[in-house]
VOLUM-415226 format. One record per residue (C-alpha): residue number from 1; residue in three letters; x, y, z. Coordinates in pm, 1 decimal. Layout:
LOVO    n  res         X         Y         Z
LOVO  NUM  Ala         X         Y         Z
...
This chain:
LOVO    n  res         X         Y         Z
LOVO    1  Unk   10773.1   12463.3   15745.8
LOVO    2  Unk   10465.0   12222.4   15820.6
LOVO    3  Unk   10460.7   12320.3   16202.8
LOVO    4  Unk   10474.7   12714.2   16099.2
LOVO    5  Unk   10194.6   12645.2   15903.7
LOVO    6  Unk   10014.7   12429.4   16150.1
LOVO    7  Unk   10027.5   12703.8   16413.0
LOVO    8  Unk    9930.2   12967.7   16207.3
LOVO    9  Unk    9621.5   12811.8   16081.2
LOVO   10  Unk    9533.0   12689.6   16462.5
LOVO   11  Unk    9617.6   13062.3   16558.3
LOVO   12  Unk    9331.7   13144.6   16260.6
LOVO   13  Unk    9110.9   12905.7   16383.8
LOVO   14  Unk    9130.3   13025.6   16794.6
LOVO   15  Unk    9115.9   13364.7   16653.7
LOVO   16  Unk    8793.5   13285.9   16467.5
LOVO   17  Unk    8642.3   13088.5   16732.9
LOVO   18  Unk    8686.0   13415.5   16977.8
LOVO   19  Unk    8561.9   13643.0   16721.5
LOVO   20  Unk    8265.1   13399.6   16624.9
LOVO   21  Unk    8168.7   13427.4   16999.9
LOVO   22  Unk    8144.5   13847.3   17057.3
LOVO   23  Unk    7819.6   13973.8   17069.1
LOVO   24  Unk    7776.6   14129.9   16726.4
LOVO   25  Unk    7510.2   14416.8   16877.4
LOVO   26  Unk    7793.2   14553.1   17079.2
LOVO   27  Unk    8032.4   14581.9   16750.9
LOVO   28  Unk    7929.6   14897.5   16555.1
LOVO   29  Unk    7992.4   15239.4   16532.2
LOVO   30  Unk    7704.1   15454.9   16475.9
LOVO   31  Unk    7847.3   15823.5   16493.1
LOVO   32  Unk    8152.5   15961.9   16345.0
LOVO   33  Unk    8204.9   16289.1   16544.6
LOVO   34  Unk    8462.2   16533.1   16447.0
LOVO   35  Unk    8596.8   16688.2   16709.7
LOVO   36  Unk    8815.5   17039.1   16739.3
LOVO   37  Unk    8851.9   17213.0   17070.4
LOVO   38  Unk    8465.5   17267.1   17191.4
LOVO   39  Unk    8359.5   17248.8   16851.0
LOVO   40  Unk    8153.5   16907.2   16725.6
LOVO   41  Unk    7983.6   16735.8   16460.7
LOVO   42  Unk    7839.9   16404.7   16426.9
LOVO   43  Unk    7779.1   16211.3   16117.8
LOVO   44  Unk    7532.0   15921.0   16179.3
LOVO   45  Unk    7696.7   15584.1   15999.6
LOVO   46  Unk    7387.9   15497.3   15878.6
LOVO   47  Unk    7451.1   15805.6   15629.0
LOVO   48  Unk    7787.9   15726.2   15546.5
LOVO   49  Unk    7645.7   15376.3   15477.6
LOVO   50  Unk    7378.5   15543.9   15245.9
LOVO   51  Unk    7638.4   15736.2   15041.8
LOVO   52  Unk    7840.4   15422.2   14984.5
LOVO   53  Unk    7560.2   15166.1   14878.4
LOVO   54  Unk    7387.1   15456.7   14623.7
LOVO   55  Unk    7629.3   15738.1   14581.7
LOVO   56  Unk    7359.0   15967.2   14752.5
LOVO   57  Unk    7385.9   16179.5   15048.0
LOVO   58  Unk    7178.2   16350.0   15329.7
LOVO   59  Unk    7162.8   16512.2   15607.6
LOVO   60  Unk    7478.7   16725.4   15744.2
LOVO   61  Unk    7704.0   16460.9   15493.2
LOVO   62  Unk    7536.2   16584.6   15184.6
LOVO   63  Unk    7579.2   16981.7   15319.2
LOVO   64  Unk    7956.3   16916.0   15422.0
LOVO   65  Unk    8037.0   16741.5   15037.8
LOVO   66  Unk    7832.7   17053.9   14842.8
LOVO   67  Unk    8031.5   17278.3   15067.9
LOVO   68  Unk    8338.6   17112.3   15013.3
LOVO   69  Unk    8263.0   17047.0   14633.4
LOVO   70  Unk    8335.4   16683.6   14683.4
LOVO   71  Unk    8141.1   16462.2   14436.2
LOVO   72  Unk    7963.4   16178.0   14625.2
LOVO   73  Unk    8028.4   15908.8   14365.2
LOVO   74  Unk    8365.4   15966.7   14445.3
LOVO   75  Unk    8343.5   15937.3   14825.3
LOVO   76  Unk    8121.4   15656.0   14766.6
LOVO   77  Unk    8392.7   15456.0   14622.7
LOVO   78  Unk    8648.6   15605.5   14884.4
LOVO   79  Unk    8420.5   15423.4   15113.6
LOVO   80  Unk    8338.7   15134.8   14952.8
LOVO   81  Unk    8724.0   15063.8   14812.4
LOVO   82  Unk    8849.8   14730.7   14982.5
LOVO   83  Unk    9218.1   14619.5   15144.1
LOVO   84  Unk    9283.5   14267.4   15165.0
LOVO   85  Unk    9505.3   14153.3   15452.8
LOVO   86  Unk    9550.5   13809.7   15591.2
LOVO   87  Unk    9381.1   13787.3   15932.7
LOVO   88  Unk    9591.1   13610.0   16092.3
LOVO   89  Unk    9907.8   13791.5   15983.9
LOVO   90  Unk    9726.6   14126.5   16050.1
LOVO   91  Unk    9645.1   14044.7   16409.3
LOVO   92  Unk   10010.1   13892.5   16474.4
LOVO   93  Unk   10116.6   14249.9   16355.2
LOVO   94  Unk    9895.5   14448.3   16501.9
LOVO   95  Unk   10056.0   14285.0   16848.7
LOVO   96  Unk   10361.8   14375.9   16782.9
LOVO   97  Unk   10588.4   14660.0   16894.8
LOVO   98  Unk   10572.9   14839.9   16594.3
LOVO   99  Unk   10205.8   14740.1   16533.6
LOVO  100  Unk   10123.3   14914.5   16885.5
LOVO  101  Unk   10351.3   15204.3   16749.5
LOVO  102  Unk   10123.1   15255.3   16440.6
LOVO  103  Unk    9822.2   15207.4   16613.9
LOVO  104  Unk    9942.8   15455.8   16850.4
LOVO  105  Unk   10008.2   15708.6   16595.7
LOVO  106  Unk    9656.7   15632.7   16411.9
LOVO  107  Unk    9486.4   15675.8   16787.8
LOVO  108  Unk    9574.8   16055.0   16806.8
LOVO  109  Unk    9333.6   16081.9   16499.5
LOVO  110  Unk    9077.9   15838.9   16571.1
LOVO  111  Unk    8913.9   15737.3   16915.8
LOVO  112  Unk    8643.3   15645.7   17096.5
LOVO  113  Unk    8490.8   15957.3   17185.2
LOVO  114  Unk    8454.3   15947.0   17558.0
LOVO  115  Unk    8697.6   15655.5   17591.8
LOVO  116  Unk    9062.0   15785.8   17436.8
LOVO  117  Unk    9293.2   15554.8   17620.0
LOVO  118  Unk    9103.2   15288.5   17443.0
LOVO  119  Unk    9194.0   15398.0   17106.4
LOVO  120  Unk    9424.8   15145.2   17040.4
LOVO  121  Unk    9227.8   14860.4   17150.0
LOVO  122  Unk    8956.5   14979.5   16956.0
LOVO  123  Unk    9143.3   15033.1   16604.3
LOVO  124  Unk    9291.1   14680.4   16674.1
LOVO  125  Unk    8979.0   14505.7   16728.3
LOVO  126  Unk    8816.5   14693.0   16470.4
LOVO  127  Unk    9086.8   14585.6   16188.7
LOVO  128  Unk    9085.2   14209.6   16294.6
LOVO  129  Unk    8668.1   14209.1   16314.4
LOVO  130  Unk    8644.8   14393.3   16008.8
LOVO  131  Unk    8871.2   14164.6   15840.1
LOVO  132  Unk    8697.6   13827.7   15976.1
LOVO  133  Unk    8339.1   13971.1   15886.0
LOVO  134  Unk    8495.5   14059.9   15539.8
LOVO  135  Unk    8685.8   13768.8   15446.8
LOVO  136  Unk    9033.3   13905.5   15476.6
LOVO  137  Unk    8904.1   14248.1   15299.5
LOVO  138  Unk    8865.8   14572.1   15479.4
LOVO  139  Unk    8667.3   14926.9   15354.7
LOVO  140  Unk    8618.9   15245.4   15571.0
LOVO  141  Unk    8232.1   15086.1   15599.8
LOVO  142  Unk    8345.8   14769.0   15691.0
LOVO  143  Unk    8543.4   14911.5   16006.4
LOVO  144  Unk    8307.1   15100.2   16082.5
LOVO  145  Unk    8064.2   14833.1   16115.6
LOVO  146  Unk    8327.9   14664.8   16338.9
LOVO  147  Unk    8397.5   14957.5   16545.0
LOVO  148  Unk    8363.4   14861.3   16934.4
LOVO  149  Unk    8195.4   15203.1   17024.8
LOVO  150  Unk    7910.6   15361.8   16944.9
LOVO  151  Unk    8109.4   15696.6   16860.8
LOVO  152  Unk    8452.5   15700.5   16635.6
LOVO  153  Unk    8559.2   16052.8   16692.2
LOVO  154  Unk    8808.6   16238.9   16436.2
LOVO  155  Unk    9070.9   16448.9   16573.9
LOVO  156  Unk    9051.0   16792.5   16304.7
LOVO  157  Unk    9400.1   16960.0   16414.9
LOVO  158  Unk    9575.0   16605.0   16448.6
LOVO  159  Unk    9431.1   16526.9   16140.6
LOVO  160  Unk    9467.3   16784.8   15952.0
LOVO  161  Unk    9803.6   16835.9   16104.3
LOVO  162  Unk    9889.8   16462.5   15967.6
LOVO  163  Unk    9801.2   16564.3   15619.1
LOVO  164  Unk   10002.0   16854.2   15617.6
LOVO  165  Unk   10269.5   16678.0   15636.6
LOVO  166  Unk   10191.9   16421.0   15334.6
LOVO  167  Unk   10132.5   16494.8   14967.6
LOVO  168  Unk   10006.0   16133.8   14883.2
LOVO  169  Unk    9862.4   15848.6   14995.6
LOVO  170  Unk   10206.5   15682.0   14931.8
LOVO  171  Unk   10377.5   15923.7   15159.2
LOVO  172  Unk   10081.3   15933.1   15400.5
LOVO  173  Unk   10130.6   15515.8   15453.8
LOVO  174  Unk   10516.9   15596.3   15475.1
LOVO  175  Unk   10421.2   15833.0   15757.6
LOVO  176  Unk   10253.6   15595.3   15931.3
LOVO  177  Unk   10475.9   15262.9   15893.2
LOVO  178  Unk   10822.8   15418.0   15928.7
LOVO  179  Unk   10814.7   15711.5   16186.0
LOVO  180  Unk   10692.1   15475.7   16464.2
LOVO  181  Unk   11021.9   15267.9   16415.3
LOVO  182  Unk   11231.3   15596.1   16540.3
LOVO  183  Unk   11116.9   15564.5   16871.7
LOVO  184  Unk   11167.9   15163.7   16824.9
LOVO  185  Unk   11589.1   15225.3   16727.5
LOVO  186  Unk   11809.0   15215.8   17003.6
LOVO  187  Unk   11991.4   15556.3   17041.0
LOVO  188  Unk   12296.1   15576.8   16862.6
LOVO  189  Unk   12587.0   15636.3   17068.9
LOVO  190  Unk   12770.4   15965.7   17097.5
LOVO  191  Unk   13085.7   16014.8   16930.7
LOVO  192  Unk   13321.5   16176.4   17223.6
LOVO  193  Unk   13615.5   16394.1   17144.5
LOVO  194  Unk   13872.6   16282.3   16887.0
């Protein structure tokens, strides 16, 4: 048990020595652009940053929640509401078969905007910065503010499409942990004639 422990925490401490040395100017999304066909809007961060320190809105954000009759205090807390994950853990995960699988799922929805094939580099290293710069914690804001790219586009029809298929957040995170392990399961072998 005491070597287990004494690699993960030198693990933790590599990992935070590499993180420690990124430039921090380069880590931050500024624009979330939804995206549908030709059609696109960009919310600036800075906004969404707004709404989540005060409750109040502006710009295009404060037109889309009126239109949508969504009240800000409760997006606000959407935002601001925290997950706490062990770094370390998280990033062994996230390296994983079936953390590349999940990531891969999550990357139809969110991207880099001019960069797609990054997407799951840029989820990963968005969940493991967010989670060092947090201590262990992680809110929408908070990745975000760890996002390698300037732009985080949203995928509507994927999105929406991904919704569809959920009627709760419990089913949505079932979704997105278990139906990456079908394409993980060896293929069952056909039963031949009897």
């Amino acid at each position: 048990m005491a070597p287990l422990r004494h690699h993960l925490q030198l693990s933790g401490a590599v990992l935070a020595l590499a993180l420690s040395s990124l430039p921090l100017s380069a880590q931050a999304a500024e624009q979330v652009v939804f995206v549908s066909g030709a059609f696109r809007r960009s919310i600036p961060v800075a906004d969404l940053e707004l709404l989540a320190k005060t409750g109040q809105t502006q710009g295009l954000l404060a037109d889309l929640l009126r239109l949508s009759r969504q009240n800000p205090q409760n997006v606000a807390k959407l935002l601001n509401q925290k997950i706490s994950l062990p770094l370390v853990l998280t990033s062994r995960l996230l390296n994983t078969r079936i953390g590349e699988a999940i990531l891969g799922r999550v990357a139809q929805i969110a991207y880099p905007l001019n960069a797609k094939s990054v997407g799951v580099p840029a989820l990963r290293s968005a969940t493991i910065l967010g989670l060092y710069d947090n201590n262990d914690n992680l809110s929408a804001i908070g990745f975000l503010q760890a996002y390698p790219n300037n732009d985080l586009a949203i995928n509507l029809p994927a999105l929406m499409a991904t919704v569809s298929k959920t009627s709760s957040i419990a089913d949505l995170v079932r979704f997105f942990s278990e139906s990456p392990l079908d394409g993980l399961k060896a293929p069952s072998p056909k039963a031949g004639p009897l």
